[in-house]
N, C-alpha and C positions, 0 to 999 in steps of 0.2 A: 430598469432591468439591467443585470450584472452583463457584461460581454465579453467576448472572446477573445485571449491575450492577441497580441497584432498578429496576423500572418498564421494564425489558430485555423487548419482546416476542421471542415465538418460534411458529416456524412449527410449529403443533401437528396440523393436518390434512393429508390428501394433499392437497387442494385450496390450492393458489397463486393469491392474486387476480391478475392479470394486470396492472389497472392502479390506479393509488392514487386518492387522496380526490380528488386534482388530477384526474384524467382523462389522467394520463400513463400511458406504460407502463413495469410497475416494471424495472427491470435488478439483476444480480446480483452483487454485489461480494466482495472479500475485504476484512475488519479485517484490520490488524498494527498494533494497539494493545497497548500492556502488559496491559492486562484480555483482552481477545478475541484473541490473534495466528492468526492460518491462519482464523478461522475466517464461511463464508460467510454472505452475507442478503443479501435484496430488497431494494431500496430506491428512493426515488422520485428521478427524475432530478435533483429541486431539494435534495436530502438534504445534500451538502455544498456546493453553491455557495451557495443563498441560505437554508436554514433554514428558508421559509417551511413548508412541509410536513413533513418529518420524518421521515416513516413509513418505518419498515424493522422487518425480521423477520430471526433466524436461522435457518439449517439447524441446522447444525454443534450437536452436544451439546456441552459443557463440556469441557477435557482433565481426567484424572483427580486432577490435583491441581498445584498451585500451581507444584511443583517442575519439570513438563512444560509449563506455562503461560511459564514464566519463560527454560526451555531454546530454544524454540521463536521466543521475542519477540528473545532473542539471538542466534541463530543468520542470524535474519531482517536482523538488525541489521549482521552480519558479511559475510554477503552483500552489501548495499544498501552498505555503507563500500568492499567491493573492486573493485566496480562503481563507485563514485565516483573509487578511487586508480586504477582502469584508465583511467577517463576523463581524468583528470590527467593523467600519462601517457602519453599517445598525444597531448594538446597539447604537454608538456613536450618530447616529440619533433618533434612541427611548429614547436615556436619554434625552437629550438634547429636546427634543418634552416635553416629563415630566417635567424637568427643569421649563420650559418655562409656562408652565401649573401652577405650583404650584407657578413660582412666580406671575403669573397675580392671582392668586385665593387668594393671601398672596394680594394684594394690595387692593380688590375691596371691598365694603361696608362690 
């Protein structure tokens, strides 16, 4: 079974603190990290903008092994890229509408 990077806390009681060391209140995120992909924790609103605090905990148990850890961070990975080429996409259509536009308007009287 996959395990928790070193020094990885986890939510081990029914009991959820509500708010961190800061005196914020914690919110509930998802990792889609190579190590953690899918999986949820608490964390304190400053967790990723400024580092100052840090604190987070997971729900989520481990997936059973490396191979469903690995499936799951690609998968993720595949998603977030076709949702990127949709984005593309749907500009590559608005220029090209523009395009199209300004050459007829360059030709006419």
């Amino acid at each position: 079974m996959a395990e928790y990077a070193p020094g990885t806390r986890r939510v081990t009681h029914t009991y959820v603190r509500p708010y961190c060391g800061c005196g914020l209140p914690m919110t509930v995120k998802t990792a889609w990290t190579k190590e953690n992909p899918g999986k949820r924790f608490i964390a304190c609103p400053k967790f990723e903008k400024y580092k100052k605090c840090g604190y987070y905990e997971f729900f989520d148990d481990d997936l059973p092994s490396d191979y469903y850890r690995e499936l799951l961070y690609d998968e993720h990975q595949k998603v977030k890229r076709g949702n990127q080429r949709n984005e593309m996409q749907e500009d590559i259509e608005v220029l090209t509408m523009e395009k199209n536009q300004l050459w007829e308007a360059n030709l006419g009287p």
